[in-house]
C-alpha positions in Angstrom: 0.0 0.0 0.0 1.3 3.3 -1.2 0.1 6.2 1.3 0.5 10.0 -0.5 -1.7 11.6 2.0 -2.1 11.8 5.9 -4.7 13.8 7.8 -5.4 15.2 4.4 -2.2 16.6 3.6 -0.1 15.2 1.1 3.6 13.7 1.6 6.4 12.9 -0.8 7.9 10.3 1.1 11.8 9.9 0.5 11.9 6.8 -2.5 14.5 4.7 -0.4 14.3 4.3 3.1 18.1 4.7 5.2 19.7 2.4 7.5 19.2 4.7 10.8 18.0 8.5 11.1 14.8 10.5 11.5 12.3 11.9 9.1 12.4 15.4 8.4 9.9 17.9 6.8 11.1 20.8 4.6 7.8 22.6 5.5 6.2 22.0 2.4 5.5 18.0 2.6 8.6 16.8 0.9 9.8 14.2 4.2 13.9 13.1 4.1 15.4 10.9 6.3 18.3 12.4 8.3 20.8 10.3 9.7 19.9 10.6 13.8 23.8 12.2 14.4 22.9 15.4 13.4 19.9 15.7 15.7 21.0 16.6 19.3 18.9 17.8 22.1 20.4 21.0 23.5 19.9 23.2 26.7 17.9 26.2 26.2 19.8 29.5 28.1 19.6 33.1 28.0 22.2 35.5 27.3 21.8 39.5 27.2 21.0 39.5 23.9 18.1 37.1 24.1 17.5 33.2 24.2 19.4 30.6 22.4 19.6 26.8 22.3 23.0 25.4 22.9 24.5 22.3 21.5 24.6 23.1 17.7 23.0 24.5 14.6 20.6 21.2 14.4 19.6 20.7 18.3 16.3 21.2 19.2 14.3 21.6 22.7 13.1 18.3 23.8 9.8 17.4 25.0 9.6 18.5 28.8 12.3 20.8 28.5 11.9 23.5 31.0 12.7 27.2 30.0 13.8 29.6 32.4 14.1 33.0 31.7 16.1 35.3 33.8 14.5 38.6 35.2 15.7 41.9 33.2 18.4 44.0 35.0 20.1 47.0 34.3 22.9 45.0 33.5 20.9 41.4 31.9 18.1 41.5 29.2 14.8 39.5 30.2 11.2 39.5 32.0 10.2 42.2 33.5 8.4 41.4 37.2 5.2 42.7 38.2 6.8 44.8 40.8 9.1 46.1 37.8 5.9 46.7 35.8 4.6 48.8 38.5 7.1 51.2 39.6 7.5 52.0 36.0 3.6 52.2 35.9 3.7 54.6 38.5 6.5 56.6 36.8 4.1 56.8 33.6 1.4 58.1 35.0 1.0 62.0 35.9 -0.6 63.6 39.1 0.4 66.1 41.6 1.8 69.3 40.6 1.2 67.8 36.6 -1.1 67.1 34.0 -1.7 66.4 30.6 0.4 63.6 29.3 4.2 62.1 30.0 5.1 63.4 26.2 2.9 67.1 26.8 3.1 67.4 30.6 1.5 70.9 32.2 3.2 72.1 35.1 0.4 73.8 37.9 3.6 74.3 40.7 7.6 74.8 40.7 9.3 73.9 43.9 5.7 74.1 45.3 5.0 77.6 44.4 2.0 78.7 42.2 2.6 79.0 38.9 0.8 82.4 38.2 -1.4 83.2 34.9 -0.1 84.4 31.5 0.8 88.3 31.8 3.3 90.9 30.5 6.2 91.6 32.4 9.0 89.7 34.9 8.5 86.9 37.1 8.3 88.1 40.6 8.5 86.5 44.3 7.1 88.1 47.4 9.3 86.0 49.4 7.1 83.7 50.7 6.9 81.4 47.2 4.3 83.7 46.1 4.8 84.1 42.5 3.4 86.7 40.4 4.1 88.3 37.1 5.1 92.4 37.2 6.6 95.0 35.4 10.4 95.4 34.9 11.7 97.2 38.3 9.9 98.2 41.2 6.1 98.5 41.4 4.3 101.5 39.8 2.0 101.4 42.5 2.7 102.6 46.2 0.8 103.7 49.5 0.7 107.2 50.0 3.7 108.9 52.1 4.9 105.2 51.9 8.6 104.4 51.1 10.2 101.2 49.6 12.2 99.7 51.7 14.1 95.9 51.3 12.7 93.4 53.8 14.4 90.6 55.6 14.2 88.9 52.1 16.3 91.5 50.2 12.4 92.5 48.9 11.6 96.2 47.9 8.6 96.3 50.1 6.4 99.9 50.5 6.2 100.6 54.6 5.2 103.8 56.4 7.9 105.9 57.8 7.8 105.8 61.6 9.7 107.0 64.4 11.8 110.0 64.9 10.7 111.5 61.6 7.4 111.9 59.5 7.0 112.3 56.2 4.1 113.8 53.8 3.5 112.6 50.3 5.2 115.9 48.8 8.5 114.1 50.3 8.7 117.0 53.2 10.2 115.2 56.1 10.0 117.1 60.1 11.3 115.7 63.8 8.2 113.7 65.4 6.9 115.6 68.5 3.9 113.8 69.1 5.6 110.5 70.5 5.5 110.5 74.2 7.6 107.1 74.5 11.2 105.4 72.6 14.0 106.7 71.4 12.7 109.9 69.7 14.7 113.3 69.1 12.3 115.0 70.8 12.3 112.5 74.2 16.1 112.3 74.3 16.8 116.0 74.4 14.5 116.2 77.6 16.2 113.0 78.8 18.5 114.0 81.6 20.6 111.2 80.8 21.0 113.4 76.9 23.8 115.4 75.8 24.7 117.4 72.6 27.7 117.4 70.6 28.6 121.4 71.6 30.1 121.0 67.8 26.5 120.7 66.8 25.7 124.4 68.8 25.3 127.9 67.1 27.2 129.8 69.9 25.9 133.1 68.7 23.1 133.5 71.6 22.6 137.1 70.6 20.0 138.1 73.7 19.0 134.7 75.3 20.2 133.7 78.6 22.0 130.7 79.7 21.4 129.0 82.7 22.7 125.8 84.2 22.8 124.4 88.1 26.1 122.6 87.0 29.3 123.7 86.8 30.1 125.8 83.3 33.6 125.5 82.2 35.9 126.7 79.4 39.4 127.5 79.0 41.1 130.9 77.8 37.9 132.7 77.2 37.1 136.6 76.6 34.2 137.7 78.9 32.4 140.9 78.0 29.2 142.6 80.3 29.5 139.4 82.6 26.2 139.5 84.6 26.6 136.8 87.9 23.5 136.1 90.0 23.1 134.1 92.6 24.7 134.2 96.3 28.5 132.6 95.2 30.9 132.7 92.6 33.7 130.4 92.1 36.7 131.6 90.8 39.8 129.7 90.2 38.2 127.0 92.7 38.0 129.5 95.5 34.1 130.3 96.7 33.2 133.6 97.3 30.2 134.7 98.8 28.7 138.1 98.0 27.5 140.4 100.2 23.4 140.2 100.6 23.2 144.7 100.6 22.5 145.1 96.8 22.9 148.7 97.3 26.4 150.5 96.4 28.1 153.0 98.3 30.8 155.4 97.0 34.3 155.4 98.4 34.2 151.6 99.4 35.9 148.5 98.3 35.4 144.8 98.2 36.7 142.7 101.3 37.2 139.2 101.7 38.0 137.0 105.3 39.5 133.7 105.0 36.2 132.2 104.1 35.7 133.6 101.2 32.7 135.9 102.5 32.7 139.3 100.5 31.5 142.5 101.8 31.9 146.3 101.3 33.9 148.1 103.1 35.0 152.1 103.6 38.2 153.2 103.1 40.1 154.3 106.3 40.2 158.1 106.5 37.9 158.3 103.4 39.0 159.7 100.0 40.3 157.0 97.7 42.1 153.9 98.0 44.5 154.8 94.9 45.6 157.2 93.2 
């Protein structure tokens, strides 16, 4: 019996048969027997670049072969693990401070800041991550009487002047006298703890008096129309005290005892003391 077809597909079967070997099929029903030598069962393995059965160019997998397949690596290709496939998952995927897609991501917050809407002009911070577009240099806006100052945050900030001095929106600036406590001008010159730089002093008093209860010193000084009141005088650290009869007399003179207590007194014989 001559068989040409099995299962319904058709065979050329080789026309003699060989003494040992295995039938082979070139894919397109034309069978060959192959001496068994050149079939070999190999051992499947994986390598970076892929999978490959050792053992030669004709070895095949066997029935009941195991393949193993190493996981991938940053150094070794293979599978990736489901713990693999989610971290890079979660890379994928966009939330937070973005939106949109991984290849057209929108950016809602830099460093946690804001980002602000579209506008003309630079980008700005108040120092506090509030960003905010402006215009080029300091504000155009500001507080009347208000000055710009820089803030701890090396900010141009506007604050009101305060303190020793006021200001009016003309730019006119005057001493405060209206505090009543701190450090003002006004407080410190009534201090009795304050003094002033005598360098700072118009000496030209023209008719105003000066009076002190301490001791007023100077060194070589011109005195013209001296007026002394009071009960003592001290010259040269020596007290004197004058005598309490305001009235003059002609013909005496001014006395002294070893006190220092001055008084007026006639000259002996009358007439005058020199001549």
């Amino acid at each position: 019996m001559t068989i040409s077809k099995l299962g319904g597909q058709a065979y050329t079967f080789p026309a003699s048969n060989a003494t040992s070997g295995v039938l082979t099929n070139n894919g397109s029903g034309t069978l060959t027997w192959v001496p068994s030598a050149s079939t070999t069962f190999g051992n499947l393995t994986t390598t970076t670049s892929g999978m490959t059965i050792t053992g030669g160019t004709g070895a095949i997998a066997g029935a009941g072969a195991t393949i193993n397949i190493q996981n991938a690596t940053n150094a070794q290709s293979g599978l990736l693990t489901s713990a693999d496939w989610t971290t890079f998952n979660n890379k994928v995927s966009i939330g937070g401070d973005l939106s949109g897609t991984s290849a057209s991501p929108t950016v809602s917050k830099v460093n946690g800041s804001s980002w602000p809407s579209n506008a003309a002009g630079v980008l700005t911070n108040n120092g506090s991550g509030s960003l905010s577009w402006g215009a080029v240099g300091l504000p155009s806006t500001l507080n009347s009487a208000n000055i710009f100052v820089g803030n701890a945050s090396n900010v141009a900030t506007g604050v009101a002047v305060s303190g020793d001095i006021v200001i009016t929106n003309a730019g006119v600036t005057s001493i405060s006298n209206t505090a009543s406590t701190g450090s003002n001008i006004i407080n410190a010159i009534n201090a009795s703890s304050a003094t002033i730089n005598g360098a700072r002093i118009n000496t030209n008093f023209n008719a105003q008096n000066i009076s002190t209860t301490g001791t007023l010193s100077s060194g070589a000084t011109t005195i013209t129309g001296l007026t002394v009141s009071g009960a003592t005088t001290s010259l040269n650290n020596k007290t004197y005290t004058w005598p309490n009869n305001p009235t003059l007399t002609a013909g005496t003179f001014l006395q002294t005892d070893a006190s220092g207590n001055l008084s007026w007194a006639s000259v002996p014989g009358g007439g005058d003391m020199l001549k």
